[in-house]
N, C-alpha and C positions, 0 to 999 in steps of 0.2 A: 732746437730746444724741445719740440713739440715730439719731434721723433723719439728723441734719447729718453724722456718724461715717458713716453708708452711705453718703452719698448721696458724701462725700471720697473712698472707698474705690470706690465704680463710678465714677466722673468720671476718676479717676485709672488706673482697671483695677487694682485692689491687691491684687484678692480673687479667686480663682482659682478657689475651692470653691462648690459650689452649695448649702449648707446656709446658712440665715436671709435667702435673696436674694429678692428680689423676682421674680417667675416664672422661678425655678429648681425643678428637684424632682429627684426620686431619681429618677423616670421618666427624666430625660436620660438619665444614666448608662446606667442598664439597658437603654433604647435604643443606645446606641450600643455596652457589649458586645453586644449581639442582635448588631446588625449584623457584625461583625464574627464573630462565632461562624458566622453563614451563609454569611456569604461565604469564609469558614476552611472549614467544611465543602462549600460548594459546587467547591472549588481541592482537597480528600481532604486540608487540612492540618489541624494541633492549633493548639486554644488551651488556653493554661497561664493557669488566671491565680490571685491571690494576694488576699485579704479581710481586713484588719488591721480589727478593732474593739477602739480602746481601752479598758479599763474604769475609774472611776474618774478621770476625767482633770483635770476639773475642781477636785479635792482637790490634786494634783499641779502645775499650774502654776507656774512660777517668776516672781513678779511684778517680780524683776529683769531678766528674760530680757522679758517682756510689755512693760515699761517700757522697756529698748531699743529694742527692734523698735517702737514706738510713736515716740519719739523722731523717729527717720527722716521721718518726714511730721509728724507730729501734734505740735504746738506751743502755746505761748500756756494761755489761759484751758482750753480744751479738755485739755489734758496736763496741766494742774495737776489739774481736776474727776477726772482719771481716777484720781492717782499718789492723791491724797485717799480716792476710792473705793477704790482694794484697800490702802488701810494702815491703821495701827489698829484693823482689826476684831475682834472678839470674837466668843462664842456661850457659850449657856450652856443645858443638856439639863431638860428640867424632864420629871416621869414624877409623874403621879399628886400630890402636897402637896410633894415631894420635889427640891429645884436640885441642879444638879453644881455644882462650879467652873468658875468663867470662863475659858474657854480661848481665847490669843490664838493660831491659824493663822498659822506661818512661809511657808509657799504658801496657791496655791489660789484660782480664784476665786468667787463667791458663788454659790449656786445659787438660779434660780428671778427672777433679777432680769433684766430684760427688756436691759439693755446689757452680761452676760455674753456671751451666745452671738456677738455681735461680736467681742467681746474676744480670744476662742477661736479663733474664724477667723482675726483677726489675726496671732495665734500661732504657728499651725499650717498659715499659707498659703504658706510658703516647702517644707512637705514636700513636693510632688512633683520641685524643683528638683534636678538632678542625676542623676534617674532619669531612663535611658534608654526604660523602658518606655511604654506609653500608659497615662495615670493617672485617675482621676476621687477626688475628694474631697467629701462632702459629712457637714459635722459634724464626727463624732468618729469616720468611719468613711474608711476609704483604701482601694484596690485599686488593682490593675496589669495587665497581661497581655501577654503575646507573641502572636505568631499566628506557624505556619510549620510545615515541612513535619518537621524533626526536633524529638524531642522530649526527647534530651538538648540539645539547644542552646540551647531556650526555659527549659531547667530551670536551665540555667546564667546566660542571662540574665533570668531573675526570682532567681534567688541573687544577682548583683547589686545587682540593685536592693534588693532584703530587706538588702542589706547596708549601702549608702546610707542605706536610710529607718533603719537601726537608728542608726545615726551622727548 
């Protein structure tokens, strides 16, 4: 499932973020603020830039919101295995002899299981849209940045963008 879901998603360009891709890594990104940063300093201009790491994210999802956005491409036998995957689930805390109650999650998706971190991407692949700024994504983590010679006007356009990505 997890395979055939990637391979939909890069055949199609769906997935914009480099986190769980196939020779993607965090090194991209960080390469290419470099670059930028030198060539910014090489020109006497500033880079501004902005680091969002969510926490907890995964607790949080809306499997309405997931099931949407899924919709759109993903059909058939495939959408049904997924909508089955995040509904009904439970969990139950066990500490020592001792259960909690079964608690059913109104979000959220599972942690630890190998076709979450798709799922997530999914999700969260439309966040750079709308930002004017240059973006890199990977995971559960976003950044942005300007480059240029004022440094109230990169502040103002990453306040933009901060404002967008909040929305």
């Amino acid at each position: 499932m997890v395979s055939r879901l990637k391979w939909y998603l890069e055949f199609y360009s769906l997935n914009v973020q480099s986190g769980f891709r196939h020779r993607r890594r965090t090194t991209d990104h960080i390469m290419r603020l470099h670059d930028i940063v030198t060539k910014s300093l090489a020109n006497k201009h500033h880079v501004l830039a902005v680091f969002i790491d969510t926490k907890k994210v995964y607790y949080k999802v809306s499997k309405d919101v997931l099931l949407k956005r899924l919709k759109i491409g993903i059909n058939g036998n495939m959408f049904s295995f997924i909508r089955s995957f995040l509904s009904n689930r439970s969990f139950q805390v066990r500490v020592g002899s001792s259960l909690s109650q079964i608690k059913y999650p109104a979000n959220g998706i599972p942690q630890g299981i190998i076709l979450s971190p798709v799922l997530f991407s999914i999700l969260i692949n439309d966040l750079p849209d709308g930002v004017r700024s240059r973006t890199a994504l990977y995971a559960d983590d976003f950044s942005f940045w300007e480059s240029g010679s004022c440094i109230r006007q990169l502040n103002d356009l990453c306040q933009q963008s901060l404002t967008k990505v909040k929305k």
